[in-house]
N, C-alpha and C positions, 0 to 999 in steps of 0.2 A: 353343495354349499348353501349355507343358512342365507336368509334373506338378511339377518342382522351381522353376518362374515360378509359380505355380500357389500354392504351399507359401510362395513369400516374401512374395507380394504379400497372401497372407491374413493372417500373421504380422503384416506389416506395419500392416493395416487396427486388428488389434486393439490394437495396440502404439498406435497414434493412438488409441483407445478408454481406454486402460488409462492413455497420457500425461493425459488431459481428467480420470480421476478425480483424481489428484495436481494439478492446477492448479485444484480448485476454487475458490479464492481470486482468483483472476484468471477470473471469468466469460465474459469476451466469448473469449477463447484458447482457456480449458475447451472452449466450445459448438463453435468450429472446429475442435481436432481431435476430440472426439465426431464430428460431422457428418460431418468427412472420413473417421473412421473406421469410421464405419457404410457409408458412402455407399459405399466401395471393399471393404468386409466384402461387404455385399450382392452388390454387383455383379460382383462377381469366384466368389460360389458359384451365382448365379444362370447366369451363362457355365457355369460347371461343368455343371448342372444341363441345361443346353441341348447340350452339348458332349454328354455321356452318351445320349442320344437322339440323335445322328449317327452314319450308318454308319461303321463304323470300317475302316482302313484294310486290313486284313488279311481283308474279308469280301468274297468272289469271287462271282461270279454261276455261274461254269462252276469243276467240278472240274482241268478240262482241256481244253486244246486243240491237237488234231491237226492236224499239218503234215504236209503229204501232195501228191500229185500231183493236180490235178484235171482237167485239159486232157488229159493224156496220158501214162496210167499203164501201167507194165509190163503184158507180157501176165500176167494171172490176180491182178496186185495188187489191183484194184479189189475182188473176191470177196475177199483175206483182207484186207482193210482193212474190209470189211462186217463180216468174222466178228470182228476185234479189235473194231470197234466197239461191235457186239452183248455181246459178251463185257463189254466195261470197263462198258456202261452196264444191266447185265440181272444180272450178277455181282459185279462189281465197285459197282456200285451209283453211278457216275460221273455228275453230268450233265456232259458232254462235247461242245463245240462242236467240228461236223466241217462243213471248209469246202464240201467235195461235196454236203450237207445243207443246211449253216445259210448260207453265204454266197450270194448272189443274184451268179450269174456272167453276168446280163446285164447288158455291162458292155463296150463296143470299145474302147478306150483298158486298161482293169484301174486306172485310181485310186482309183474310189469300189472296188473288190475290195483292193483294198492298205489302203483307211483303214478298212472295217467288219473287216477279219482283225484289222489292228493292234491298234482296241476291243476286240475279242473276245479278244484276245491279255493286253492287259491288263486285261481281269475277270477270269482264269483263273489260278488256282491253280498249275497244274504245264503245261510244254508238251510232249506224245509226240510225238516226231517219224517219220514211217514212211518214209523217207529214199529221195530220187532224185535223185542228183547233176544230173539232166540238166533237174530243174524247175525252173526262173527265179523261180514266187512262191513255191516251198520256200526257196529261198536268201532274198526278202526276208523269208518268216517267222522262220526262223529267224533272222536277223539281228536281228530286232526281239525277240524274245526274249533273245538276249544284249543288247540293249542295256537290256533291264528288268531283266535280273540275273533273269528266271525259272529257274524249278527245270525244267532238260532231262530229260526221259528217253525217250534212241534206242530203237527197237523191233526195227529189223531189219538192224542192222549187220554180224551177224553173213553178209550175204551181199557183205560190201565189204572187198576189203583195205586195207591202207595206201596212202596214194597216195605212191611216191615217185619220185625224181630218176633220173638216168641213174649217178647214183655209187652205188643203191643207201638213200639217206639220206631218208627221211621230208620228205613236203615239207609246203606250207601250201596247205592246202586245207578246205572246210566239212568233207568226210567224213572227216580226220583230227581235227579241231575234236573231229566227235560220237565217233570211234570212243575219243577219249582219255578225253572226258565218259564214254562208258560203261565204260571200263575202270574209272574210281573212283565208279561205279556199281554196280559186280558185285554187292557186299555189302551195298547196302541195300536198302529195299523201295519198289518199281516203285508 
């Protein structure tokens, strides 16, 4: 319930309270809206009351969560994905779901690996991504991340140029997706 459904329906309750003293004269009407106005007074701070005590929607379990290669990562990526990771969660103070870590990759098919990323994906805060155009569940992670409207931030694009066409012209692809994100990422904080 909206803060503003929330605000009329209380208004409301007492307004039936406040109608019941002005019909005193008329008892049995008076008692009705009293009653109805108490009854939806109540019952509508008591929700409130219960609502306040639910986790709220904005409260992540993971600061973040790293998109990365796990099957088969460049030579020497895996050691600096160690060292980011140490780094974000020792430094930076991160708890940070890493799928090489936290995801259970036995798994021949990869669906139950696609639907505990995606959970993890949506308890997490902000999504890093350590980019390799050539990993199959980097492209559904990320995917899934654009489709939650999460907060991207690319880590190592700086080793990818632009992907583009034979005329020269920027084409469509994930790694211009992220290298675009990071460009209007330069000046804020990682």
């Amino acid at each position: 319930m909206s803060r503003k459904t929330f605000y009329f329906v209380m208004i409301f309750g007492f307004t039936l309270i406040l109608v019941s003293l002005f019909l005193r004269k008329y008892q049995q009407l008076s008692n009705i809206f009293w009653i109805g106005g108490t009854v939806i007074s109540y019952g509508i701070w008591s929700y409130d009351l219960y609502q306040r005590d639910m986790p709220k929607k904005e409260e992540f379990i993971y600061d973040g969560f790293l998109v990365c290669s796990v099957r088969d990562p460049k030579s020497g990526e895996r050691e600096e994905q160690e060292a980011w990771v140490a780094y974000a969660k020792e430094e930076l103070g991160l708890r940070l779901y890493w799928p090489y870590e936290d995801t259970n990759q036995n798994d021949p098919i990869g669906g139950r690996i696609c639907a505990d990323n995606r959970e993890a994906i949506k308890a997490s805060r902000k999504v890093y991504i350590w980019w390799n155009p050539a990993s199959y569940g980097s492209h559904y992670d990320l995917g899934v991340a654009l489709a939650l409207g999460k907060h991207i931030v690319p880590l190592n694009l700086d080793r990818f140029e632009w992907t583009m066409d034979k005329n020269g012209q920027k084409t469509k692809s994930f790694t211009n997706i992220l290298k675009k994100l990071s460009e209007e990422l330069d000046n804020q904080e990682v």
